[in-house]
C-alpha positions in Angstrom: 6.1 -33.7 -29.2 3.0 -34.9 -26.9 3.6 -34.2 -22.9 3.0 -36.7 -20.5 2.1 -36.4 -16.8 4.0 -39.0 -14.9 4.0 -40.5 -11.4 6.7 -42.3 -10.3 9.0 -43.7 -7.1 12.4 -42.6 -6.8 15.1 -44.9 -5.0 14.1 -44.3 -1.5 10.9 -44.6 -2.5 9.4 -41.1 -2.4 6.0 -40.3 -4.5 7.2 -37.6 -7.2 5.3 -36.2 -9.8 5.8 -34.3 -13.0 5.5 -33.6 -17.0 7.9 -35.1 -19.7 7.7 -34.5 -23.2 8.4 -38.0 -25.7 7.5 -39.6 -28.8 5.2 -41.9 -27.0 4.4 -43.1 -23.3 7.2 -46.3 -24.2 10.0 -43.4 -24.4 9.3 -41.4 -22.0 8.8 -45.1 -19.4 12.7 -45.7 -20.1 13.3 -42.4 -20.1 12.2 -42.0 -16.5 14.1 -45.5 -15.9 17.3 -44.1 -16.7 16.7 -41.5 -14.2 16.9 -44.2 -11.9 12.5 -43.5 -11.2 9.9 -47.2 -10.8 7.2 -45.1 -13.1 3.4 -46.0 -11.5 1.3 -44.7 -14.0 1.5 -42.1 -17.3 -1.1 -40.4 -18.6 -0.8 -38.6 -22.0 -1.7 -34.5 -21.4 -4.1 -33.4 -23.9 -3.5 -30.4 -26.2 -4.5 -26.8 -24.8 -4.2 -23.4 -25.7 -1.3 -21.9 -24.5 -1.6 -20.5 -21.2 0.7 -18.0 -22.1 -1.8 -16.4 -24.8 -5.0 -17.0 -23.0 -5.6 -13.6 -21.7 -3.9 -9.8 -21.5 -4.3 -10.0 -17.9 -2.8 -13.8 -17.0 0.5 -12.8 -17.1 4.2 -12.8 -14.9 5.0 -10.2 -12.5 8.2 -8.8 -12.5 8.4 -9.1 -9.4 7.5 -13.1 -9.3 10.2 -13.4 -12.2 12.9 -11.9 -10.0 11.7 -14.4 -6.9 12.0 -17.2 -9.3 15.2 -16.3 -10.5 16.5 -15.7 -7.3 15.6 -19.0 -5.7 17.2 -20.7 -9.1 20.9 -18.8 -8.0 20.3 -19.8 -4.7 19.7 -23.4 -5.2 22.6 -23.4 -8.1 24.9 -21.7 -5.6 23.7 -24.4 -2.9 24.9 -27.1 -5.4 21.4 -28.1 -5.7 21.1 -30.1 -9.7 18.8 -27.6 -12.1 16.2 -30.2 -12.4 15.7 -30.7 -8.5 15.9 -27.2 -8.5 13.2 -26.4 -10.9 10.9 -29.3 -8.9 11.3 -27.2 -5.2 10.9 -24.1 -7.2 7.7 -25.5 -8.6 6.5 -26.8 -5.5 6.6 -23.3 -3.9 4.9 -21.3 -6.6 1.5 -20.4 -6.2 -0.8 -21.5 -8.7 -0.9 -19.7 -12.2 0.5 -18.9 -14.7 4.6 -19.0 -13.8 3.5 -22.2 -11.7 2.6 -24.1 -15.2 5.6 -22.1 -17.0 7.9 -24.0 -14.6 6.3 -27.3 -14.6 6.9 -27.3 -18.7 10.6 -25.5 -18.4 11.5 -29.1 -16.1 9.4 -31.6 -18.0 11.6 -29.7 -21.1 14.6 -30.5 -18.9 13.8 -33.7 -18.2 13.6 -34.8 -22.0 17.2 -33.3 -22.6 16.2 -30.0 -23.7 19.2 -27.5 -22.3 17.7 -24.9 -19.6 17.9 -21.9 -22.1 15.9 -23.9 -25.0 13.7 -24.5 -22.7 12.9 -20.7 -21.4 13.1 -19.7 -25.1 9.5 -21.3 -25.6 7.9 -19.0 -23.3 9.0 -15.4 -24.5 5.9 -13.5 -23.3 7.7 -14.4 -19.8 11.9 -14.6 -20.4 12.9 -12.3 -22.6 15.5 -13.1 -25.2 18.0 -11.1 -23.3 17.1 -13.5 -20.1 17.2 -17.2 -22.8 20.7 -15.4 -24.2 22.8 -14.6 -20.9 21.3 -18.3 -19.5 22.8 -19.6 -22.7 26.4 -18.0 -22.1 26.4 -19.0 -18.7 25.6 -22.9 -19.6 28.5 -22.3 -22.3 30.9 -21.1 -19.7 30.1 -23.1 -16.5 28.9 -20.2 -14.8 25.4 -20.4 -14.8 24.9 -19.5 -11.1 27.0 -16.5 -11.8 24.6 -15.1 -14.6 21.3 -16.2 -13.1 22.2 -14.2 -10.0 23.2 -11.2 -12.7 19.8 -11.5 -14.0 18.0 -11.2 -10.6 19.6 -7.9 -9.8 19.4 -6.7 -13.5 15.8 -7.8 -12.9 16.0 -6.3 -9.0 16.9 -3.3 -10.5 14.3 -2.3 -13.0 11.7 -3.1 -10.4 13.4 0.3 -8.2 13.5 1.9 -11.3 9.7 1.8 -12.3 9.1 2.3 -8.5 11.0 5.8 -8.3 8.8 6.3 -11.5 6.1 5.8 -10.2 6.5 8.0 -6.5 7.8 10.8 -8.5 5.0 10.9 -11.5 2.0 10.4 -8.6 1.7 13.5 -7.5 1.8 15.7 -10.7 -0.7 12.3 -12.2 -3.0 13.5 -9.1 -2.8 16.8 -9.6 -4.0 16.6 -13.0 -6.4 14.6 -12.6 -8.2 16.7 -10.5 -8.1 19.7 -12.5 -10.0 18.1 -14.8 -12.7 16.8 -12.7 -13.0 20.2 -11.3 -13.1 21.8 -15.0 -16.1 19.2 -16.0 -18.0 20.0 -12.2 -18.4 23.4 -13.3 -18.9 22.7 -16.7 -22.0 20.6 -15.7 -23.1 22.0 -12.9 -22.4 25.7 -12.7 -22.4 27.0 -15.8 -25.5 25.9 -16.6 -27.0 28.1 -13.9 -25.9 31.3 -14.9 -27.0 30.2 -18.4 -30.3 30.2 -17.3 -29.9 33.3 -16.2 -28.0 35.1 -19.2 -30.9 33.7 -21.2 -34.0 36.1 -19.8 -31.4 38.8 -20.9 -32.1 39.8 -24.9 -27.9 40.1 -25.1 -25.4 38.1 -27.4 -23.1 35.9 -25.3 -18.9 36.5 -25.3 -17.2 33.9 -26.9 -16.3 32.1 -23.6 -19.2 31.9 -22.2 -20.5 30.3 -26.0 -18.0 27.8 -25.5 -18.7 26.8 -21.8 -22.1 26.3 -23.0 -21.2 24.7 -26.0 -19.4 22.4 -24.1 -21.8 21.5 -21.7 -24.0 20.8 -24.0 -21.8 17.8 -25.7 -20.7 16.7 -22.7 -24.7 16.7 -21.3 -26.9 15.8 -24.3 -24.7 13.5 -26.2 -22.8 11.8 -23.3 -23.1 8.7 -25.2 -21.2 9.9 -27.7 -18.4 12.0 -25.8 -17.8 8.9 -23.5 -18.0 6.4 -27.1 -15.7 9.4 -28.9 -12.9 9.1 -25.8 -12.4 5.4 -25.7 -12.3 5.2 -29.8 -9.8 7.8 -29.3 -7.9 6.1 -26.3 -7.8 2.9 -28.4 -6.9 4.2 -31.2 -4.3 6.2 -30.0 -2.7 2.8 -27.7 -3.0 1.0 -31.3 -1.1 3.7 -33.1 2.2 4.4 -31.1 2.0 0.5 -31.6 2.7 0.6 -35.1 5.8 0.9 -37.4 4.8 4.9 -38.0 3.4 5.8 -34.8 5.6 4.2 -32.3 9.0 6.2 -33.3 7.4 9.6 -33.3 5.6 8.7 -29.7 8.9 8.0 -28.6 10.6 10.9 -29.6 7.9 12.9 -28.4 8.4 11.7 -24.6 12.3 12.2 -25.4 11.4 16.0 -26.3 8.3 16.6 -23.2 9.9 19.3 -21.0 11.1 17.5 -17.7 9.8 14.3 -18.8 12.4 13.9 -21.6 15.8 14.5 -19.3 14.6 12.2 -17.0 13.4 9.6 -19.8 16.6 9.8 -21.3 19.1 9.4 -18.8 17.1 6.0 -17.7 17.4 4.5 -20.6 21.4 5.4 -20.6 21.6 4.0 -17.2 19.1 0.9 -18.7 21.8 0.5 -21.5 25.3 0.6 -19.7 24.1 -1.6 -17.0 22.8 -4.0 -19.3 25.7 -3.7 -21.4 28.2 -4.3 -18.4 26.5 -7.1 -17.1 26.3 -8.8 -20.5 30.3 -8.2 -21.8 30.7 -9.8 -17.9 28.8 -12.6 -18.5 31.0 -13.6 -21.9 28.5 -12.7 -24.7 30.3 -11.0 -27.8 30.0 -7.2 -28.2 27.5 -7.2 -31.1 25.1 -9.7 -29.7 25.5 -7.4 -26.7 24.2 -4.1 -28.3 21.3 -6.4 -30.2 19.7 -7.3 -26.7 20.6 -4.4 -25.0 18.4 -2.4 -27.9 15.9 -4.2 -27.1 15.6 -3.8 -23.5 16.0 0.1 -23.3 12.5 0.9 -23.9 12.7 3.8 -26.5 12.9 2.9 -30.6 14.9 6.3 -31.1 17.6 5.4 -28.3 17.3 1.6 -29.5 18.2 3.0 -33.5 21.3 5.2 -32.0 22.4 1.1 -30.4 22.0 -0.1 -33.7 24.0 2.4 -35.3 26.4 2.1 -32.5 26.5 -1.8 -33.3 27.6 -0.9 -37.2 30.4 1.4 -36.0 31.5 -1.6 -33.9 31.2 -3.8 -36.4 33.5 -1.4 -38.8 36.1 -1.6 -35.9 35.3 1.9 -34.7 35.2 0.5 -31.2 32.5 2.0 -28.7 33.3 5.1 -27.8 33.2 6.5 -31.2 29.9 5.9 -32.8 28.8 6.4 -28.8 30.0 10.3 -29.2 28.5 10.7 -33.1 25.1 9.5 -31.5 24.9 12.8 -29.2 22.6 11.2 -26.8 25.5 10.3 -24.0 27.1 12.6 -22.4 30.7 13.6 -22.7 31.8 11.9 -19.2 30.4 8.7 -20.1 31.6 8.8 -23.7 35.6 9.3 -21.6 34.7 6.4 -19.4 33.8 4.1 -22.4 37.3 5.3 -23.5 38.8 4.1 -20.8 37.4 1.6 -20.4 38.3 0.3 -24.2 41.9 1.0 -23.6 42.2 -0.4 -20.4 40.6 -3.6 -21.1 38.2 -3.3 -18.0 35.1 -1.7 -20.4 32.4 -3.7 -18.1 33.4 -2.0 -14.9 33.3 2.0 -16.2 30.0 1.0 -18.0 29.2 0.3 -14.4 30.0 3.0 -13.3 28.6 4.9 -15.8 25.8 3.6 -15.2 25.6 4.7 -11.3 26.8 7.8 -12.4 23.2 8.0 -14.3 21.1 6.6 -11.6 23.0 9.3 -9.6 20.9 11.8 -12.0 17.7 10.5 -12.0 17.8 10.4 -8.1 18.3 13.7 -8.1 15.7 14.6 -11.5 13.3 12.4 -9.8 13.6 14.5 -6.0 13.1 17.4 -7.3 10.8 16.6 -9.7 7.6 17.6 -8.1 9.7 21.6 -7.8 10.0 21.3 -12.0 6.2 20.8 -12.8 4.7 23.3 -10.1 5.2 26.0 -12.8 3.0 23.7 -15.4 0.5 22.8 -13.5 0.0 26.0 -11.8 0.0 27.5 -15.5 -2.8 24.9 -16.0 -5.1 25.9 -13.2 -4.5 29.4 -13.4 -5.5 29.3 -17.7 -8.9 26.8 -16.3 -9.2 29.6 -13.8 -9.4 32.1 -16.3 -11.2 30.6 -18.9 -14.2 29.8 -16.4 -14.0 33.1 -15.0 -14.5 35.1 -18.7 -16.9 32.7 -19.3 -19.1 33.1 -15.7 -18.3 37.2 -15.5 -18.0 38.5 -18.8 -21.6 38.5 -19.3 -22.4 39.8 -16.0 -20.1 43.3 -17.5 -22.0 43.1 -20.3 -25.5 43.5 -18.6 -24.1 45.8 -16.1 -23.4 48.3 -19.0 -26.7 47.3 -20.4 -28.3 48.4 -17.5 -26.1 52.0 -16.8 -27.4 52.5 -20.3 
């Protein structure tokens, strides 16, 4: 359906502009007449690429998402209309990409098109977990309700990434500067006492080969070390993208020392939040467990939803196929219980789900105490290798020389 940018007067005649879709510029004339709008002039938009697919990097922030949601509950709570709404949320944005997303959302709205059909054309920015709980609440009246759910569901991953990404900066650092130490004395130390060893008629030890070794690839055929990494580093992003490569990446993080606890119990805290906020919001149980697997981040954790999902569907309730999966721990699995029985399963998956945030507060502060031991094992084995490598040889002339 073409898209027409319109200009029109409204009753107190106020300049307003905007996009309509229609069959033809006739249409979308009475269309805008109904709306009680004197049109002044309509100009057919010509076909362009999707803004959405345009580039990697031209893409919604989170963090912009959550704004815009959050000035939609306001205005809804407000009594504001959607459409007017969607006009002052427009207005506001800053130009790019969320800014045109919006301006296509209302000239969507505008043609009749409900609020959620509308989102659901633009799922590289609302998820189908965001289209879905907009649909229930347009079904139930409570739209304000669910919008304001998804800002703080929204709200809420944005702390979690954050606490990710304090507690994961350090030991990131860390590492990242053991290497660059490594490859400074690679490249500019070893080389010096290989000059040296080499006025010596002796055979090298084995670490001091493989320094030299190493500096040699790394100095002579940079070109190809540096080609060599990014082939690798692409083709490793492109693999744990795949069908094979992505479950076993996943289950790797879920098995990393430290790394794995913590990665776990955030995507159970992921999962019963999501699930809560979804039963409250009136969607059924098993398209509940369909989104919320898609949302927790982790293909392994997402399969044990699915299975989850079958033993629902078999009328095993949750709590069941939730202790078979062995992934949640026992005082959850109770809660759920409860939860069932009692009839009030969205509040002690809430509170299951504080009582997993509770964990990864704690994980996360003392993270930095759980990986001294690696990295320390990390420098002290760099240590050690360099140090064979540098001395090693100097033993060996010494004895050459006693002899």
């Amino acid at each position: 359906m073409p898209t027409y940018k319109y200009r029109v007067r409204d009753k107190h005649g106020r300049a307003v502009s905007g996009l309509m879709g229609g069959a033809s510029e006739k249409e979308v004339v009475e269309n805008l007449k109904k709306m009680g709008y004197a049109p002044i002039d309509i100009k057919e938009q010509k076909p362009q690429k999707d803004i959405l697919n345009i580039s990697l990097f031209n893409r919604v922030k989170d963090e912009d998402k959550v704004i815009f949601t959050r000035q939609i509950h306001t205005l809804l709570n407000a009594g504001v209309p959607l459409l007017t709404g969607l006009e002052a949320v427009s207005e506001q944005s800053a130009p790019g990409l969320l800014k045109d997303t919006i301006l296509k959302i209302k000239a969507d709205v505008e043609s009749g098109t409900s609020f959620s059909d509308a989102l659901s054309k633009y799922p590289k920015v609302f998820s189908s977990l965001y289209v879905n709980m907009v649909k229930s609440g347009e079904a139930s009246g409570k739209l304000d309700e669910v919008v304001k759910s998804l800002a703080e569901m929204g709200e809420y991953d944005i702390e979690i990434k954050s606490k990710v990404k304090t507690a994961t900066r350090y030991p990131m650092l860390a590492l990242g500067t053991l290497v660059v130490a490594f490859f400074v004395i690679v490249l500019f130390i070893v080389p010096k006492f290989a000059y040296f060893f080499s006025s010596f008629d002796m055979e090298l030890p084995l670490p001091t080969r493989m320094l030299l070794t190493l500096y040699r690839i790394v100095h002579d055929y940079w070109y190809f070390t540096l080609a060599g990494a990014v082939a690798a580093i692409v083709g490793f992003i492109k693999l744990i993208n795949t069908s094979f490569g992505r479950p076993r990446w996943d289950m790797l993080k879920l098995k990393v020392p430290v790394f794995g606890p913590l990665l776990t119990k955030l995507c159970m805290s992921r999962f019963a939040k999501t699930t809560s906020i979804l039963i409250t919001s009136g969607i059924d149980m098993l398209t509940t467990l369909d989104l919320t697997a898609e949302v927790v981040g982790n293909v392994i954790i997402a399969r044990a939803i699915k299975d989850i999902k079958d033993g629902v569907n078999q009328g095993k309730g949750l709590a069941g196929p939730m202790r078979v999966s062995k992934l949640f721990a026992p005082i959850v699995v109770q809660m759920v219980a409860i939860g069932e029985e009692s009839g009030k399963l969205d509040e002690l998956l809430l509170k299951a789900s504080e009582h997993y945030d509770q964990q990864v507060d704690y994980a996360m502060k003392n993270l930095t105490t759980l990986i001294e031991p690696l990295l320390i094992f990390a420098l002290g084995f760099m240590v050690l290798f360099v140090a064979l490598g540098v001395f090693l040889p100097m033993w060996n002339m010494v004895q050459i020389v006693n002899h």
